[in-house]
Every structure is written in C-alpha cells, then in structure tokens.
SEZA-75295 format. One line per 2 residues: their letters; for each residue x, y, z of N, C-alpha, C, O. Coordinates in nm, 3 decimals, always signed. Example, Ala and Ser with C-alpha at 12.3 -4.5 7.8 and 13.67 -1.06 7.14 Angstrom:
<recs>
AS = +1.319,-0.569,+0.780,+1.230,-0.450,+0.780,+1.320,-0.330,+0.780,+1.424,-0.332,+0.846  +1.285,-0.225,+0.708,+1.367,-0.106,+0.714,+1.290,+0.003,+0.787,+1.341,+0.114,+0.804
</recs>
This chain:
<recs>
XX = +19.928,+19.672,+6.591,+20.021,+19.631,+6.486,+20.161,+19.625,+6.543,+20.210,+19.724,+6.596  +20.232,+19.500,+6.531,+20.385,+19.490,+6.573,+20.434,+19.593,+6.497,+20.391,+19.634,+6.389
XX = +20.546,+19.639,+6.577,+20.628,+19.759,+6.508,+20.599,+19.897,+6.468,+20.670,+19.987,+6.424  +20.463,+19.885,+6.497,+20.407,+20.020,+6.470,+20.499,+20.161,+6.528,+20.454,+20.208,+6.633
XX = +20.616,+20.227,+6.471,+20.670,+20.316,+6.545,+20.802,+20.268,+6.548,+20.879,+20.326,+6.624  +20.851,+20.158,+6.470,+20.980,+20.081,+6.537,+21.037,+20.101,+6.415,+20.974,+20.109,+6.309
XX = +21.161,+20.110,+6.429,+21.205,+20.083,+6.307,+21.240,+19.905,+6.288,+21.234,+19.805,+6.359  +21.293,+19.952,+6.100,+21.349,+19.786,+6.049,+21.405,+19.713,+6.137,+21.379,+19.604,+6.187
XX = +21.492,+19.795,+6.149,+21.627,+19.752,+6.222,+21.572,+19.684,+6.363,+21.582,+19.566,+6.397  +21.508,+19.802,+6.442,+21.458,+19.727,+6.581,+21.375,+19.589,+6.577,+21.370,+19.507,+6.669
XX = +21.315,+19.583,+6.460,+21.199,+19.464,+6.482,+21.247,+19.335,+6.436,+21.184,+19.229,+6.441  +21.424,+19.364,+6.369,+21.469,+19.255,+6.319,+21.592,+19.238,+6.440,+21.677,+19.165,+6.390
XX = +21.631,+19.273,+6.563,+21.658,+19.275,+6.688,+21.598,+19.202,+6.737,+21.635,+19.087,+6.762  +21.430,+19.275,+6.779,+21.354,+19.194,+6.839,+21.284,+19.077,+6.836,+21.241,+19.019,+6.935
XX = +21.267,+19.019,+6.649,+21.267,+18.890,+6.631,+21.365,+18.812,+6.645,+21.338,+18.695,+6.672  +21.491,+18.849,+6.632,+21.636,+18.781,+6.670,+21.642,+18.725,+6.807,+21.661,+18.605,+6.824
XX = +21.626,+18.819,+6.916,+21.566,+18.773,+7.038,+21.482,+18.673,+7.078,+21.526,+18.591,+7.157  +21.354,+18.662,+7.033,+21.282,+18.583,+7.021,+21.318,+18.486,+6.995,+21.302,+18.397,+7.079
XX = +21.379,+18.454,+6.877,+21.402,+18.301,+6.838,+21.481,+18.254,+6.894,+21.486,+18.131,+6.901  +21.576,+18.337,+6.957,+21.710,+18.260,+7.034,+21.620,+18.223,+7.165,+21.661,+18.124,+7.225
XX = +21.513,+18.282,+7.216,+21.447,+18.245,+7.344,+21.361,+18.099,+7.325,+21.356,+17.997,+7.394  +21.304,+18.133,+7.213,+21.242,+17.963,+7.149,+21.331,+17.866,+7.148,+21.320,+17.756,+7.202
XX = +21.454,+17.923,+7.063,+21.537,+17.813,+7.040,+21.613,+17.720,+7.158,+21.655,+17.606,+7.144  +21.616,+17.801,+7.276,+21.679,+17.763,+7.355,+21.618,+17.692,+7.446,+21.673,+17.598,+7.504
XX = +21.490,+17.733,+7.467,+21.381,+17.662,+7.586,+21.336,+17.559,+7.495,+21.253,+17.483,+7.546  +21.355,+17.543,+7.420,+21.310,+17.424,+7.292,+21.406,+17.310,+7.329,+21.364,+17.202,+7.370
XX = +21.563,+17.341,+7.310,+21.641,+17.272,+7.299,+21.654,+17.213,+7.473,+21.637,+17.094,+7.496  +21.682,+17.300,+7.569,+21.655,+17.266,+7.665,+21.588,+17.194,+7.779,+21.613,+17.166,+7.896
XX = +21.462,+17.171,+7.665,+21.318,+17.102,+7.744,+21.332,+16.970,+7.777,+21.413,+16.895,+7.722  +21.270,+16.943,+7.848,+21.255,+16.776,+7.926,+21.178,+16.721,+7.862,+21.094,+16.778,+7.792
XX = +21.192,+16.576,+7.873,+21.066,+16.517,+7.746,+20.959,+16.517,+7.737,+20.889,+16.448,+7.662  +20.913,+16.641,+7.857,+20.740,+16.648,+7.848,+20.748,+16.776,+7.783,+20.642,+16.836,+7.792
XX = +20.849,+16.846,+7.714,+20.871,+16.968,+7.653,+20.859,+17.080,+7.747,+20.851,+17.192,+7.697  +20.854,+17.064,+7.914,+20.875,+17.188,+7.983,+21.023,+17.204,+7.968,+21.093,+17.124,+7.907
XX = +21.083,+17.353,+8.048,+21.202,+17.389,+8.080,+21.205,+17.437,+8.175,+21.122,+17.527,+8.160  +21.258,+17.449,+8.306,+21.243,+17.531,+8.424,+21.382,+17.581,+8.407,+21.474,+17.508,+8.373
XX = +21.398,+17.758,+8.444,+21.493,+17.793,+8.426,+21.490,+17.944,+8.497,+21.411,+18.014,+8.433  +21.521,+17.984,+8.556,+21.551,+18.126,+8.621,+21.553,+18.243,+8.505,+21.622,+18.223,+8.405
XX = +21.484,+18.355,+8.518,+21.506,+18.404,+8.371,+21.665,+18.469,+8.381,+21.731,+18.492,+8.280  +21.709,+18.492,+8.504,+21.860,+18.546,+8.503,+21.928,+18.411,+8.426,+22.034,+18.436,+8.369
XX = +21.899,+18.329,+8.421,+21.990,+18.221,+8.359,+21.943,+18.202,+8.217,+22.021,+18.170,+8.127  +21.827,+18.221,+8.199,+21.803,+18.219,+8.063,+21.812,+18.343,+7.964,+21.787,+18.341,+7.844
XX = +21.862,+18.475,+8.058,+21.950,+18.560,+8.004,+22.076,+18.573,+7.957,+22.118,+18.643,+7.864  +22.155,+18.470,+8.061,+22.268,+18.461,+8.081,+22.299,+18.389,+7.905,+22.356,+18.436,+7.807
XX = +22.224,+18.244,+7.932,+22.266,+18.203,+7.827,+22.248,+18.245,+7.721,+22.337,+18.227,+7.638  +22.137,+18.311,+7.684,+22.097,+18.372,+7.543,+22.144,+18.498,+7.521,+22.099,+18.570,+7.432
XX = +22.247,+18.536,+7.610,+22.271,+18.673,+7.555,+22.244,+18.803,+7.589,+22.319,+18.900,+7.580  +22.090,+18.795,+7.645,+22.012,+18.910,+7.681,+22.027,+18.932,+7.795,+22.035,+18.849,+7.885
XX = +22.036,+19.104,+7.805,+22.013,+19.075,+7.995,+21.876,+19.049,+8.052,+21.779,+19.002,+7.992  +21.885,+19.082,+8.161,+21.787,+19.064,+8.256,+21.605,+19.107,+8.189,+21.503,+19.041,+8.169
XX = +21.637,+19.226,+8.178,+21.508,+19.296,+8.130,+21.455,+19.239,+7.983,+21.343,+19.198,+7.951  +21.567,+19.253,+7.914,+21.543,+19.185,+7.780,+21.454,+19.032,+7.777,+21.342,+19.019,+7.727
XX = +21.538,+18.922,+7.844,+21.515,+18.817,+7.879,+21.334,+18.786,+7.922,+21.259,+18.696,+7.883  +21.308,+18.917,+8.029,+21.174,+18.889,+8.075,+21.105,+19.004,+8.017,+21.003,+19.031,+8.081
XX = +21.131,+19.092,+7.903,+21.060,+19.126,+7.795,+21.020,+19.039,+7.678,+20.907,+19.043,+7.630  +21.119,+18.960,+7.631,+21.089,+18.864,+7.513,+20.996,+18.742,+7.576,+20.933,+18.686,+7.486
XX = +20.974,+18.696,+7.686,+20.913,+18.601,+7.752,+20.784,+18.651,+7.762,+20.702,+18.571,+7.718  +20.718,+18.790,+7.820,+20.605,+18.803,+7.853,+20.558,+18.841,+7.710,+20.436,+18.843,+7.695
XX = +20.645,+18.873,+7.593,+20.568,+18.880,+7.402,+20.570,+18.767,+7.398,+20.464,+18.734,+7.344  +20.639,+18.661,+7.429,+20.670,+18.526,+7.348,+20.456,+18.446,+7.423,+20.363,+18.391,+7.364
XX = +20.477,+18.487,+7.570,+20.381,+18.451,+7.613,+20.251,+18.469,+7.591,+20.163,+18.383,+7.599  +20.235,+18.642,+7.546,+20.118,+18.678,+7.498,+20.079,+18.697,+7.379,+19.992,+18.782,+7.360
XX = +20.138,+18.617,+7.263,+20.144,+18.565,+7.182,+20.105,+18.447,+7.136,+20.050,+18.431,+7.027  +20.139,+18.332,+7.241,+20.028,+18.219,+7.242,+20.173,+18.097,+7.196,+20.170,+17.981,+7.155
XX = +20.272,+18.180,+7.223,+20.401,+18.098,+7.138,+20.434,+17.998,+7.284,+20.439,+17.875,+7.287  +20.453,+18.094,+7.401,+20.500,+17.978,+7.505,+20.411,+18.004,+7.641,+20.352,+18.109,+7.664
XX = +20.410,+17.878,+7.736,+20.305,+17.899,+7.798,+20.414,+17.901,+7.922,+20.523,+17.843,+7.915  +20.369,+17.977,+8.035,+20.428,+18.000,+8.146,+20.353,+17.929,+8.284,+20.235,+17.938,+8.320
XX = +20.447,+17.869,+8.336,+20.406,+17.797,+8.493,+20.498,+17.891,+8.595,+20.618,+17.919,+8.607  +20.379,+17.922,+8.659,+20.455,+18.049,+8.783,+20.431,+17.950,+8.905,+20.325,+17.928,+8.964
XX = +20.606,+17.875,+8.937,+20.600,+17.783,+9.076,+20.671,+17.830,+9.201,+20.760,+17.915,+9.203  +20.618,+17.760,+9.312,+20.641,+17.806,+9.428,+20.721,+17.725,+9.506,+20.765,+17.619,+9.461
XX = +20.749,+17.771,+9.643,+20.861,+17.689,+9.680,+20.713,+17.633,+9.829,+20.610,+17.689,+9.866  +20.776,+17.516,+9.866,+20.667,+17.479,+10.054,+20.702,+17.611,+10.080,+20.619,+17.684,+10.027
XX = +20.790,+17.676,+10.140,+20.812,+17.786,+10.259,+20.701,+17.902,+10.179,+20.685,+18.009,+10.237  +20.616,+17.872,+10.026,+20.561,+18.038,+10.003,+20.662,+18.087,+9.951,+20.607,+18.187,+9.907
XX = +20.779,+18.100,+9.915,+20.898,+18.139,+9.769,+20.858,+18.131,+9.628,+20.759,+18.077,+9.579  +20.932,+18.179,+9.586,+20.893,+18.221,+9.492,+21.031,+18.082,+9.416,+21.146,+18.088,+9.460
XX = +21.000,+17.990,+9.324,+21.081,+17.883,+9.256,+21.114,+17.960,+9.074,+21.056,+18.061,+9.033  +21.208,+17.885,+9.002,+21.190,+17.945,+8.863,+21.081,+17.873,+8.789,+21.040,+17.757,+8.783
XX = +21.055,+17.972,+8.745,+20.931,+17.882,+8.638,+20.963,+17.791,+8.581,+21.075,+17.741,+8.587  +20.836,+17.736,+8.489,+20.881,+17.646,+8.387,+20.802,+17.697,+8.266,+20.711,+17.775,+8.294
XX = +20.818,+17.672,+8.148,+20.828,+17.747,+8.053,+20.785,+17.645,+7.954,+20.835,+17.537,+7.986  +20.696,+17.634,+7.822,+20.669,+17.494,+7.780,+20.647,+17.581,+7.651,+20.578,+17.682,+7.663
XX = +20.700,+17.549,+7.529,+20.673,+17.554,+7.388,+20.519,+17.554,+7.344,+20.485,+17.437,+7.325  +20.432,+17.627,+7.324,+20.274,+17.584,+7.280,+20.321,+17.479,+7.111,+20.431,+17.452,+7.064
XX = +20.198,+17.448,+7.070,+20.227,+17.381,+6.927,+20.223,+17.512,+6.842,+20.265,+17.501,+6.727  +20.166,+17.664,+6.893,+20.206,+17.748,+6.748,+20.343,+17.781,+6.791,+20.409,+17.837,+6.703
XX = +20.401,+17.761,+6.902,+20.551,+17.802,+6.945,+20.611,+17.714,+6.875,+20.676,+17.761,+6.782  +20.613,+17.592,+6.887,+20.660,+17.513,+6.785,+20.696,+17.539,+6.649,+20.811,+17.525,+6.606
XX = +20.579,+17.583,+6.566,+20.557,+17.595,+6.452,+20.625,+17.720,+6.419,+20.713,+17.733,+6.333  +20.578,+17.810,+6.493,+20.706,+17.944,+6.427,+20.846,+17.916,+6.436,+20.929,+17.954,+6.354
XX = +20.873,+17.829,+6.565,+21.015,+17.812,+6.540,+21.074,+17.718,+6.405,+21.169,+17.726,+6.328  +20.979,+17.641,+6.422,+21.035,+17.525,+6.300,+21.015,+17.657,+6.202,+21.115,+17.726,+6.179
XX = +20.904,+17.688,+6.153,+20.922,+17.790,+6.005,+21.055,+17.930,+6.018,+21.078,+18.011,+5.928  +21.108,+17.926,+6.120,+21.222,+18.018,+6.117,+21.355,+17.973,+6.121,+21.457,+18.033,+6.088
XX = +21.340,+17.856,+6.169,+21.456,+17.752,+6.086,+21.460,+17.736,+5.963,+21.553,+17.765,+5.887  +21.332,+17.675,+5.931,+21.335,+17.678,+5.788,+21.371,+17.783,+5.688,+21.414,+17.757,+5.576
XX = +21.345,+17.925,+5.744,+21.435,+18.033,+5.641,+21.560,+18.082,+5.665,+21.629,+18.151,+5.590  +21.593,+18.030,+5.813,+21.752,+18.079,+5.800,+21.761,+18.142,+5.826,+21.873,+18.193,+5.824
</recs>
C-alpha cells in the first residue's frame, strides 16, 4: 500500500514530485515521445536533487507510468537515458491536470 507509514503531508510531496517529473519529460519529448536527459539535469530542472530525481524515476518506472532506455556510449560508457511516457503515464498526467 502507497504511504503505508507516511504521512499526508509526505505523500502529497511525493505526488508533487512526480508530476513535475511527468510533466516535464512530457513536455520535453521528441515527437516519438522519448526524452533523453541526464537525471542530474532533470533534477536540475525540476527542482529535485539528485537522489530525489532518481527516486521519483525508478516509482514513476515501476509503476508502469514511464518506461526507461538504459544507453551506452561505442567506447562501453555509460550515455543519459531516454525516458518515454507509457499511455497509463499519459493518462495520469492528463487526469492530474485535469484536477489542478
């Protein structure tokens, strides 16, 4: 159960988070709806730090909301991912627009 142990307050934080992470890899995406983005940068912009950033990503992920591409560089490096909206990622975001 989400929140089990959390308070109000925290779980309305941690959905706040969330949506700004949807909202942004949403808005961001290329017209095949990926986003490639460093999560230090997609901290940067959303606010969150570092940890935060790749806490809300691996819920957002195992959730079924966004799907993750782990890419590489020729030399065997490690590249930033890319990051793609699922259609229920979609859908929660649109219904959390919709309430505001």
């Amino acid at each position: 159960r989400e929140g089990a142990g959390m308070s109000r307050v925290k779980m309305e934080v941690a959905r706040a988070r969330r949506l700004r992470v949807l909202e942004w890899l949403h808005r961001g995406s290329d017209g095949a709806g990926r986003t490639v983005v460093s999560l230090r940068l997609l901290a940067l912009e959303t606010g969150l730090t570092y940890a935060q950033a790749r806490s809300v990503v691996r819920h957002l992920a195992g959730e079924g909301l966004v799907e993750v591409e782990h890419r590489a560089l020729s030399n065997g490096g490690a590249a930033d991912n890319a990051y793609s909206l699922t259609d229920a990622g979609r859908k929660a975001l649109e219904r959390a627009l919709e309430r505001g």
